[in-house]
N, C-alpha and C positions, 0 to 999 in steps of 0.2 A: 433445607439448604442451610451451609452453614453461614457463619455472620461474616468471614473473610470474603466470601464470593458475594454478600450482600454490598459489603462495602465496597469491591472492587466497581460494581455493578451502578452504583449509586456513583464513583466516583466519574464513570465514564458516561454516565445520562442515561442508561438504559432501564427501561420500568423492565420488571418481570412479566408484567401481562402482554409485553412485546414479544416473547417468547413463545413457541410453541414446544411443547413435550410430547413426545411419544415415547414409548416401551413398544418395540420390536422384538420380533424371533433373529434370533444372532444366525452367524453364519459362520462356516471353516469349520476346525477341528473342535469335538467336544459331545459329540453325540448324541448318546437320550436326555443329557440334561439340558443341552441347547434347543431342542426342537421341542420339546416339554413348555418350557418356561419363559417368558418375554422377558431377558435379561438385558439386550441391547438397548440403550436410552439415543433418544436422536433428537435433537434441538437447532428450531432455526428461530436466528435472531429476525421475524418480518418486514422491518426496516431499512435494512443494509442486505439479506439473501443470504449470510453467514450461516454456513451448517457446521456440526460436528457432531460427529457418531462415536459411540464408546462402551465395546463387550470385552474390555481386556479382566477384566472380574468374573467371579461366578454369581457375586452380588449387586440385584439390582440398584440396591442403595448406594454399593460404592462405586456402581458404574453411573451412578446418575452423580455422586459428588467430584468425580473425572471429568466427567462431561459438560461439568458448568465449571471445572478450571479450565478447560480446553477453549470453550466457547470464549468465557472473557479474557484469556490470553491472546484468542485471535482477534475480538475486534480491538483490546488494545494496542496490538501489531498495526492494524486497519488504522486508526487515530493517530499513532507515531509515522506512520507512511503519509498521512496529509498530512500533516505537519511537516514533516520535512522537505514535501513536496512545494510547499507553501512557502517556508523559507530559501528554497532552491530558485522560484520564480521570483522572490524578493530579490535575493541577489543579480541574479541574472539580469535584471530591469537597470538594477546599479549600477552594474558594471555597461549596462548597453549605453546607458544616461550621463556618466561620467567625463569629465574636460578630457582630452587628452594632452599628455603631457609634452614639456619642451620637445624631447626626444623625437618622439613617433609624428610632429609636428615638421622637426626639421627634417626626417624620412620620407615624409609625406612630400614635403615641397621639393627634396632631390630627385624623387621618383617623376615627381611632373614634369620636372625642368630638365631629367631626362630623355621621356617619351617626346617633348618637344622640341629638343635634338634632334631626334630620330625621324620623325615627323618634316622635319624643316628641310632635312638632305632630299626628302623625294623629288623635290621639286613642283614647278607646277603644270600641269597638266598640256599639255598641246591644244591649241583651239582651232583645228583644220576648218 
């Protein structure tokens, strides 16, 4: 493994022994060298369920160096999606939590003193 996917890997918390490795028999087009040779590499991260499989190579070496950029571009995706998710309910609380201002204040109090107009014309009920 090269030192980029080490770093990337360290940078994101993932041990390598979290990983699982296989070499698999590839599949689709490609023939006697596919059914031959375990060229397809497949890695799941155990802690998150992240897979990625990767036979676009004839080489298993360089299908296995695809497949550990594949891996840690997805769970960096995975990391960037909480994160963003995280600051989306930050806001959202903010904006639930905030004054509201003159405006929607004096909307608010036309709208009441509306509905109790409305309200006021019905009358009151008959008491037979």
């Amino acid at each position: 493994m090269n030192k980029v996917v080490e770093a990337r890997l360290t940078a994101l918390g993932v041990r390598i022994s979290d990983v699982d490795e296989r070499f698999i028999l590839g599949s689709g087009h490609g023939g006697q060298k596919l059914q031959k040779t375990s060229s397809c590499v497949w890695l799941r991260h155990r802690p998150t369920g992240v897979e990625t499989r990767c036979q676009r190579e004839r080489s298993q070496s360089a299908n296995r160096e695809l497949a550990w950029m594949k891996l840690c571009a997805k769970l960096e995706e995975r990391q960037r999606a909480e994160r963003a998710k995280q600051t989306d309910e930050r806001e959202q609380a903010r904006r639930r939590n905030r004054p509201k201002s003159r405006g929607q204040k004096n909307r608010m109090i036309q709208s009441k003193k509306h509905r109790a107009g409305i309200k006021a014309q019905r009358g009151q009920p008959d008491g037979d």
